[in-house]
C-alpha positions in Angstrom: -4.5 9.8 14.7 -2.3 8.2 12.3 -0.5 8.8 8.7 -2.7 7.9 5.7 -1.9 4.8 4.0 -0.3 5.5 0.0 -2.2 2.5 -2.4 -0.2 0.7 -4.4 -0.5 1.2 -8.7 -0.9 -1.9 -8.6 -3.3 -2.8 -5.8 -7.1 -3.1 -6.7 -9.1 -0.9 -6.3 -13.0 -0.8 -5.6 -15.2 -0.4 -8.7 -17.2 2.9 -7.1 -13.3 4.4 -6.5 -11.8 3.0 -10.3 -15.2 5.3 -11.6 -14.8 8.5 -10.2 -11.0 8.6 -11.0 -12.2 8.0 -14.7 -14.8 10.7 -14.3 -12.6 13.2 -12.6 -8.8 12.5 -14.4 -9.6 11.4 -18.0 -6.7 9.6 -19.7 -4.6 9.4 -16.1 -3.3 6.6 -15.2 -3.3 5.2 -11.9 0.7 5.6 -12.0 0.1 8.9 -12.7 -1.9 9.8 -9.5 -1.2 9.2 -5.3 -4.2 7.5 -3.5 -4.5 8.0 0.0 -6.6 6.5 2.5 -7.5 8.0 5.4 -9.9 6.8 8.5 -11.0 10.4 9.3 -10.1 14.5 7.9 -8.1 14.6 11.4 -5.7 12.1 10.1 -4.5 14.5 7.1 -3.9 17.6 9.2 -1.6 15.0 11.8 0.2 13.8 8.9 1.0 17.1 7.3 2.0 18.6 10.8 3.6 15.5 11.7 5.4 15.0 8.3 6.0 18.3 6.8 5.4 21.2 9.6 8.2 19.4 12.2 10.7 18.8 9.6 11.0 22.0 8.5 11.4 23.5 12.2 15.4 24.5 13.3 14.4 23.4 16.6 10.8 21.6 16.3 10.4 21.4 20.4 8.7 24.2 20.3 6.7 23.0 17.7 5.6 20.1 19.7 4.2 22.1 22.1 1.5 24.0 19.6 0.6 20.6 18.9 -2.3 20.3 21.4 -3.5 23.3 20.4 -4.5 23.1 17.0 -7.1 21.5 15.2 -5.9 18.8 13.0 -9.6 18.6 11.8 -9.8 22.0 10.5 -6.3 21.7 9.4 -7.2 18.7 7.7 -9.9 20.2 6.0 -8.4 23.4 4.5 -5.7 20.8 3.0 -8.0 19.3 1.4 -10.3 21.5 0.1 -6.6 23.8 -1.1 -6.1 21.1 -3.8 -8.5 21.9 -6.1 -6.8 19.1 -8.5 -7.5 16.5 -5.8 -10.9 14.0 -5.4 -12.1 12.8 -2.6 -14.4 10.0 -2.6 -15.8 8.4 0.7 -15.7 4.7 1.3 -19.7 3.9 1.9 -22.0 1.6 0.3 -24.6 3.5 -2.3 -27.0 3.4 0.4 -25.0 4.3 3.3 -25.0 8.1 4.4 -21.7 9.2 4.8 -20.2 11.3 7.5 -18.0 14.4 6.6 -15.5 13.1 8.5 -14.3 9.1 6.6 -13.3 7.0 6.1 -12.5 8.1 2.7 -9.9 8.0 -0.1 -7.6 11.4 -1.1 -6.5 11.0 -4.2 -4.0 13.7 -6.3 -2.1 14.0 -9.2 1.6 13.2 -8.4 4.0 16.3 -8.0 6.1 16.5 -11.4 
């Protein structure tokens, strides 16, 4: 498991991906937004336990020890589908049949 990577404004981005951001944020920029990629829906339950749920623990040992107890892919998933503002658009070719699971992009409107 690992953190999802933050694209760069600036980087360039797929055709397929540079559509559905039109389609979905109309008149957004891509300033405006934060595009994550992740390899799998397990990755963005780790990275929010990892990066907001142990930094906000007094004494996060104890924390450490829940971790093999919870499921980062259900974790993961209600994340995801909580941001009702958010897109997600799966990396695969038109005719490839995607899994449920990514690789995929996570993209949100930036906090204000």
């Amino acid at each position: 498991m690992k953190s999802g990577v933050l694209l760069s404004p600036t980087q360039a981005l797929p055709e397929r991906l540079q559509q559905a951001i039109q389609n979905r944020f109309p008149g957004k920029e891509i300033q405006d937004l934060s595009i994550r990629y992740y390899e799998s829906v397990e990755d963005v339950g780790y990275e929010f336990y990892m990066e907001t749920v142990l930094p906000t623990c007094a004494d996060p040992r104890p924390a450490h020890y829940l971790a093999p107890f919870i499921s980062f892919v259900r974790l993961g998933e209600a994340l995801i589908l909580d941001r009702e503002d958010g897109l997600l658009v799966y990396e695969t070719d038109q005719d490839d049949l995607c899994t449920e699971t990514g690789p995929f992009w996570f993209i949100t409107p930036k906090a204000t």
